[in-house]
N, C-alpha and C positions, 0 to 999 in steps of 0.2 A: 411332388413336383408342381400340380396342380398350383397348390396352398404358397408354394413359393412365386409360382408368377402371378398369383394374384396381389404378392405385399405392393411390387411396383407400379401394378394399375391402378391402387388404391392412390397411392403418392402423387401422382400424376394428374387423378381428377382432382386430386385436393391444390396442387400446385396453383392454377388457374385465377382460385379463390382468396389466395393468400394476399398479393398486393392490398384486396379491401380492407381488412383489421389494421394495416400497415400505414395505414392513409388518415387511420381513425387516431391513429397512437402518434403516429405527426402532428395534428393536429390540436390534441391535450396535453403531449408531452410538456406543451414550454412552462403550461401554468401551474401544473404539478409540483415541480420541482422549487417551483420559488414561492410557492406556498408555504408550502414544507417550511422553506429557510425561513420564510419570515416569520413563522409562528415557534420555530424552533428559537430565533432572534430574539423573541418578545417575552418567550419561556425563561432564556438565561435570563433578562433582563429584570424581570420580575425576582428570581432567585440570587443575583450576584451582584445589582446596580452598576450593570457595565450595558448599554444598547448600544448594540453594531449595526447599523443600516448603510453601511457605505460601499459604493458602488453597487445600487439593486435598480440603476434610472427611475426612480419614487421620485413622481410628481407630485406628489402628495405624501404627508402621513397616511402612515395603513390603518384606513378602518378600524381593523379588528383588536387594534392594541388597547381599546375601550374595556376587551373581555380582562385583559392582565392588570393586576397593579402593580404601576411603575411610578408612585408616589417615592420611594426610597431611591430612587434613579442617581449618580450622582457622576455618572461619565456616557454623555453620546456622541456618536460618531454617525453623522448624520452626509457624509463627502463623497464627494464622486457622484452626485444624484443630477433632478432634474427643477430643483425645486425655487421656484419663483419668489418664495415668500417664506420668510421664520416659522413653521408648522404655530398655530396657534397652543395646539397639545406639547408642544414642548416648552414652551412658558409658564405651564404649569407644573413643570416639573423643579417645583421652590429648593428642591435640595442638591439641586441640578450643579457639579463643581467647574467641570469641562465639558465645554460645546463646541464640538469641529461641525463648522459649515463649510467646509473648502472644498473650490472646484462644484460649484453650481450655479442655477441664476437669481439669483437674489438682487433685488434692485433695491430694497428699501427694508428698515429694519422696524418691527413696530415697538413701539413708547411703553406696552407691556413688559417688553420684556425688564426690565427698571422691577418687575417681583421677584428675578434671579439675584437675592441678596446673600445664595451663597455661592455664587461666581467667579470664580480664581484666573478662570485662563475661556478666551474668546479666541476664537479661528473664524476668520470671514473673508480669508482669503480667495482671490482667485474668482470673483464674482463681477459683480454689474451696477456696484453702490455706487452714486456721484454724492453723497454726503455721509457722514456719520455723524446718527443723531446726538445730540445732547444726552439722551439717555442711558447711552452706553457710561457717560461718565458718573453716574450712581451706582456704577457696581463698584463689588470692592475685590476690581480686578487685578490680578498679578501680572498676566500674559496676555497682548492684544496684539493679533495678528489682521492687519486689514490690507495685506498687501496686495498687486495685481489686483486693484481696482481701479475706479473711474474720477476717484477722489479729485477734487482740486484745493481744499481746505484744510482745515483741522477744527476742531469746537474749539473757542475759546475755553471750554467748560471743563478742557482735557486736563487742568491743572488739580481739579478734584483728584482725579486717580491718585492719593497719596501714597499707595501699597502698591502700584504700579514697578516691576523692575523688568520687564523687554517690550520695546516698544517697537513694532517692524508695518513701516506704513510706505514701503520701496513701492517702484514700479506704478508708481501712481504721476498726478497730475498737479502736486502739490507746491507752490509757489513762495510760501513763506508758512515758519513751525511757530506755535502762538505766542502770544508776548513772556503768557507767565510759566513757559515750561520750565524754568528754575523753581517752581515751588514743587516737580515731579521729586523729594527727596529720597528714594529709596529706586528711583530709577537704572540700572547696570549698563544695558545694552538698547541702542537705538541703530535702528535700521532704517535709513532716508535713503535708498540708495535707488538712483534712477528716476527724480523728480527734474522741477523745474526751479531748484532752489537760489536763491543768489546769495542771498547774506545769510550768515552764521550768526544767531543770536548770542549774545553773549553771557545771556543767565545759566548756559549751559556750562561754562567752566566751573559751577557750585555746586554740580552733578558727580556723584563719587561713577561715572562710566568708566567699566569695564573693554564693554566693544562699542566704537561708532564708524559706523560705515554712511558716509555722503559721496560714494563714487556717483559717477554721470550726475552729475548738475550743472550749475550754471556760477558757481562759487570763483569771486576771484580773490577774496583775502582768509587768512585766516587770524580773526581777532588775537591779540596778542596775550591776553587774559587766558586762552587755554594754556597755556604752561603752565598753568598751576592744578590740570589734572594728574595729579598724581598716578591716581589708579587704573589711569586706561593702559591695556595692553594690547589692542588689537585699535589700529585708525587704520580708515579705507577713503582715499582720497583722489584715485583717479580719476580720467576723462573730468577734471573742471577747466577752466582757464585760471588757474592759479596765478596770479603773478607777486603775492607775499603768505608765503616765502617763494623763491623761482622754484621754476621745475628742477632745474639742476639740485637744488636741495630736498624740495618734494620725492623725487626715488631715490636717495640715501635711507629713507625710512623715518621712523618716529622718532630718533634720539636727535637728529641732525635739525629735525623741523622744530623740536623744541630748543633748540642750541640758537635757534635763527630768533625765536619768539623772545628768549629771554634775552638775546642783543638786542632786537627789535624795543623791547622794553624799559633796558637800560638808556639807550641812546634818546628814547621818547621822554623817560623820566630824569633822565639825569643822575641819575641812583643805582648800584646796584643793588636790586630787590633780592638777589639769590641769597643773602645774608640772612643767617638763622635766627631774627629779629622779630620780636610779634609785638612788640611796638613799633615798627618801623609805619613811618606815611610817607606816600608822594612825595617829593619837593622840584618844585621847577625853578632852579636857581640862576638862572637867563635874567631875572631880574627881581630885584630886593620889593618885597612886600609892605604894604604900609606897614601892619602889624608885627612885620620883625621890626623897622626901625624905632615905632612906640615901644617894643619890648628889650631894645639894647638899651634908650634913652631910659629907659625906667629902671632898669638896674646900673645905668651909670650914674644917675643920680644918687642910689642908696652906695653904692659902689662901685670902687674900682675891677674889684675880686667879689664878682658875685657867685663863684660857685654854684655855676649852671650844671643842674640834673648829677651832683655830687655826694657820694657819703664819706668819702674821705678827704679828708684838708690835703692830703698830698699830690691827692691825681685832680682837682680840679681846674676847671677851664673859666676863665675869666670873658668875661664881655670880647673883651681884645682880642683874646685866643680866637674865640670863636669867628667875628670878623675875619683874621685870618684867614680861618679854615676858611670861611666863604670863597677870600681872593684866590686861596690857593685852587681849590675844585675847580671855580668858573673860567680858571684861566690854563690851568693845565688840567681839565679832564680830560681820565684815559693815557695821559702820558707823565714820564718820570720827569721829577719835579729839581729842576737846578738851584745847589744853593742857592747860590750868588743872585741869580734871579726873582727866587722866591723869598732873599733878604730885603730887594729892593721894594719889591710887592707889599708885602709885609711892612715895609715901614712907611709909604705911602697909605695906605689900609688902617695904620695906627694915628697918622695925624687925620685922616680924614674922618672918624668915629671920635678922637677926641677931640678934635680941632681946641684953636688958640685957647679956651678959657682955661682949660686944664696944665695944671703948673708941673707939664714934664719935661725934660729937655730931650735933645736930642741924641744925647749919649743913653740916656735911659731906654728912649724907643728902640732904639739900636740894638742895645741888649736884650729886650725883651722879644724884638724879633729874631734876634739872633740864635736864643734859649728855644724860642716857638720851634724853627727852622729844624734846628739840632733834634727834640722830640718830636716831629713829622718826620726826619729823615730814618730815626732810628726806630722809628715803631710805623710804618708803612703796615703791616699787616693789622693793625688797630685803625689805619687809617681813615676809611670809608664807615667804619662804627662812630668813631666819632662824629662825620656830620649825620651820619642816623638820626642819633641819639640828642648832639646836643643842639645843633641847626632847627631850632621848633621856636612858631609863635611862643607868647605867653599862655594862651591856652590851652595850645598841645602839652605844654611840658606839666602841667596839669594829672595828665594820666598817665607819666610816665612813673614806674615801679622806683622811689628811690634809690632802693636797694639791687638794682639792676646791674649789675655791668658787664661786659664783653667777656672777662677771662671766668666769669662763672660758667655764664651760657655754653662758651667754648668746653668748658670740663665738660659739663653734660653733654652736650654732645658726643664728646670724645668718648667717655663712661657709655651711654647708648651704642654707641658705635662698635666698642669692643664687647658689649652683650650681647650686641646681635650677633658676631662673629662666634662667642664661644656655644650659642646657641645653636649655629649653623654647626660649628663642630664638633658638638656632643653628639647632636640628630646621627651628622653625618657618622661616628664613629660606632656608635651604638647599630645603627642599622646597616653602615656595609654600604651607601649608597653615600652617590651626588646629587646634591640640594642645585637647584637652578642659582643664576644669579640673583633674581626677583625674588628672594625667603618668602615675603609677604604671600606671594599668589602662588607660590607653591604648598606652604599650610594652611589657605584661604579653604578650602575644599575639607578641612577634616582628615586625610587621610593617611599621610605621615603620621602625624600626631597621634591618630587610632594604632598603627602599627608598634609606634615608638610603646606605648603603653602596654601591648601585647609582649612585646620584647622582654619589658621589665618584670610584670604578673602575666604568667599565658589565661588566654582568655579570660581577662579582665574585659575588655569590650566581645564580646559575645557574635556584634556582627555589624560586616565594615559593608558602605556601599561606594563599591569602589566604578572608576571610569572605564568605557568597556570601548572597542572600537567602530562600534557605529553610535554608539554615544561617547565621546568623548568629553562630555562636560558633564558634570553633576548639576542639578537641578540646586535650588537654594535649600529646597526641603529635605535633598539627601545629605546636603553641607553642612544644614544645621543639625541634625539627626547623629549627625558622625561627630563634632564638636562636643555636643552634649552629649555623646556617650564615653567621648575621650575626658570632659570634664567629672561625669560619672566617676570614673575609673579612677581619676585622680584622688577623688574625696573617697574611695572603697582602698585605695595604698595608705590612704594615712598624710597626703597633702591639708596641712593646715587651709581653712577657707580664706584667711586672708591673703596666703599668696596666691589662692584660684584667681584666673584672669573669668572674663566675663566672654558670653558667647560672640558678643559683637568685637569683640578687641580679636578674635582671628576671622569671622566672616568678612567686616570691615578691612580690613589689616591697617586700622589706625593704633593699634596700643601691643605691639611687638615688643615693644618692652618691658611689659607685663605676661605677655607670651613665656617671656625670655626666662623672665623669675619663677613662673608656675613649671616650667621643665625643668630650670634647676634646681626646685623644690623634690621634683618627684626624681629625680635622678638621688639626689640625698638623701630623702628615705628611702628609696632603693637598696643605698649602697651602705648606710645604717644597719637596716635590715640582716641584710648578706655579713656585715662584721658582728653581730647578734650570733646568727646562728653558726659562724665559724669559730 
């Protein structure tokens, strides 16, 4: 009994003592612990080339990462800190691919770093920069993130980044994007959003952009020239004062804003440019050019029938003709054209191009306008081709393809048209699914295509990287990765190389067409195959 009430008096004198150790372990616990991590940080680093220092408030690099070598370094995450300045030590780090600085104080970048030449992707987001040096534009960066900064400029120098494809410089202080940003050509996605922008440069419409966001600026037009971004799929255009196109069209979305651009541009040029013409130019036909009147005189001299921009004697257009066309466009553009009216036009238009010296009479002009009138009326859908095409100085008609004309182009087209449909409907039939309306940006990513191949040989592609939902986008280097493994797979079935498409004809989605034939290459040895072994 003794021995038992002595265990409690023991506990009791000890009790008294105890807060003292407790006060000690307070007071080391904090630095313990984050030692640990950070030597344990600079351990994987050393072994994996991946360094995590993000979120440890490092005002500094740590000292001790002098004991590790982190020469093979080739991903830091250096964010969420406290750091004033680009660590020196990380400059050195030449194999260096990705550097997150985001979310710290950094006010200035040094001219060293320009030895990161193998550099892909910069985060400098979320800091205290009022310039970005020239320097930055010597890497040979893919990804430059300099948003939520103090910025008010851009380097002229930014046109270097040729391998450049997302550019996100939002949230800044930025007042006009540099003259030569059309030489960015591999550019996708630009992020301007929340500057002080006012005008839209226009070398931007020669940009293959995917996503552009200029919400909150100061923008009131949009250049008429972007209509001819094909491959943008995402525009972000609020909070500006727009007023071309209006607001009432601006929230319809992106198809409506282009519907407005390409009127906008018709009604500016007097043409429509929507025509599948790649010799098509300008014309402002408001008023006759010296140059076309030297170039009718000169073939009225050699002829009556000069057979402008013709390969066959049957469909040619004469001097005369053409004058027509002129009177007819300038007078009735955009609206249907009355005979009787446009006989009158038409024969006023013929004495005045050949006036009195020419021995024709007036029943002859009569007829001939007569005949004009009748083939404008009954070929209206050739209509607007022919002043394309044959409405040219003498010097334009110079480049124009002899062998050109309207109802070839139109086959091809048509012929494209329905390859892309039977393309869309084999995908679709073979895999059980719906293809988007956009084909292009739905196999831009690799990833149908990968499966399509699986369908046909199982595990022919071995391994897909597919979109997940906190990432929803594939990076370029998983797009390209899945492409050339789907291209792989193609040359491993037995696809001949000369129907293989090339990797940029589906990352691009310029050459669908050639898409179109390499699927229905491998669907045919497929189905070859399968009659072999049956």
């Amino acid at each position: 009994m003794t021995a038992l009430g002595a265990e409690p008096l023991r506990h009791s004198q000890l009790a008294p003592s105890a807060p003292q150790p407790s006060l000690l372990a307070l007071g080391s616990s904090p630095n313990v612990p984050l030692n640990r991590g950070l030597e344990r940080a600079l351990e994987e680093a050393a072994s994996s080339g991946f360094l995590n220092l993000s979120a440890r408030k490092l005002k500094e690099f740590p000292r001790t990462a002098s004991n590790y070598d982190l020469t093979d370094t080739v991903d830091a995450d250096l964010s969420k800190n406290r750091l004033t300045d680009v660590p020196p030590e990380v400059v050195h780090l030449v194999s260096l691919e990705t550097l997150n600085l985001y979310h710290n104080c950094i006010r200035s970048i040094p001219d060293s770093i320009i030895s990161l030449q193998s550099l892909t992707s910069l985060n400098i987001s979320r800091n205290q920069l009022s310039v970005l040096p020239a320097c930055v534009c010597g890497l040979p960066l893919r990804v430059l993130n300099a948003s939520n900064n103090k910025l008010n400029a851009l380097p002229e120098s930014l046109s270097q980044l040729s391998s450049l494809m997302e550019l996100d410089v939002s949230c800044n202080e930025v007042t006009a994007l540099p003259r030569h940003i059309g030489r960015l050509k591999a550019l996708r996605e630009l992020n301007v959003r929340r500057n002080l922008i006012c005008v839209l440069p226009e070398d931007l419409a020669d940009l293959p952009l995917v996503k552009f966001d200029f919400s909150c600026n100061k923008v009131s037009t949009i250049p008429v020239c972007y209509r001819k971004m094909t491959q943008l799929q995402s525009l972000q255009l609020e909070n500006n004062p727009l007023q071309s196109p209006p607001a009432q069209i601006c929230i319809k979305g992106k198809v409506h804003i282009f519907k407005y651009l390409m009127m906008e541009a018709c009604r500016g040029d007097k043409m429509p440019d929507s025509l599948y013409l790649p010799v098509m130019d300008r014309l402002s036909l408001s008023r006759p050019s010296a140059g076309s009147t030297e170039d009718i005189d000169q073939h009225k001299k050699l002829d009556s029938d000069s057979g402008v921009g013709s390969d066959n004697g049957d469909k040619r257009l004469s001097a005369t003709e053409v004058s027509v066309c002129v009177c007819l466009f300038s007078c009735n553009f955009g609206m249907k054209v009355s005979p009787l009216c446009s006989k009158k036009r038409m024969l006023g238009c013929l004495k005045a191009v050949h006036g009195p010296e020419e021995n024709r009479t007036d029943l002859q002009d009569q007829q001939n306008a007569s005949d004009i009138a009748t083939l404008v009326h009954a070929c209206c859908e050739y209509y607007f081709c022919f002043l394309s095409v044959f409405l040219r100085t003498h010097k334009s008609l110079e480049s124009v393809d002899p062998q050109f004309t309207m109802r070839r182009k139109m086959e091809q087209l048509r012929e494209e048209l329905e390859l892309m449909e039977q393309l869309r409907e084999s995908i679709e039939s073979r895999l059980k699914v719906a293809l988007p309306e956009d084909l292009g940006s739905s196999l831009m990513d690799g990833v149908v295509l990968c499966h399509l191949a699986n369908h046909i040989r199982p595990r022919s592609v071995a391994s897909i990287h597919v979109p997940s939902p906190a990432v929803p986008k594939l990076s370029m280097a998983k797009c390209r990765r899945n492409v050339e493994n789907f291209l792989d797979a193609c040359r491993k079935i037995g696809v001949p190389e000369d129907k293989l498409c090339l990797p940029h004809h589906i990352l691009e989605e310029k050459g669908l067409v050639k898409v179109g034939i390499t699927v229905q290459a491998l669907l045919e040895e497929a189905t070859t195959k399968q009659n072999l072994f049956t």
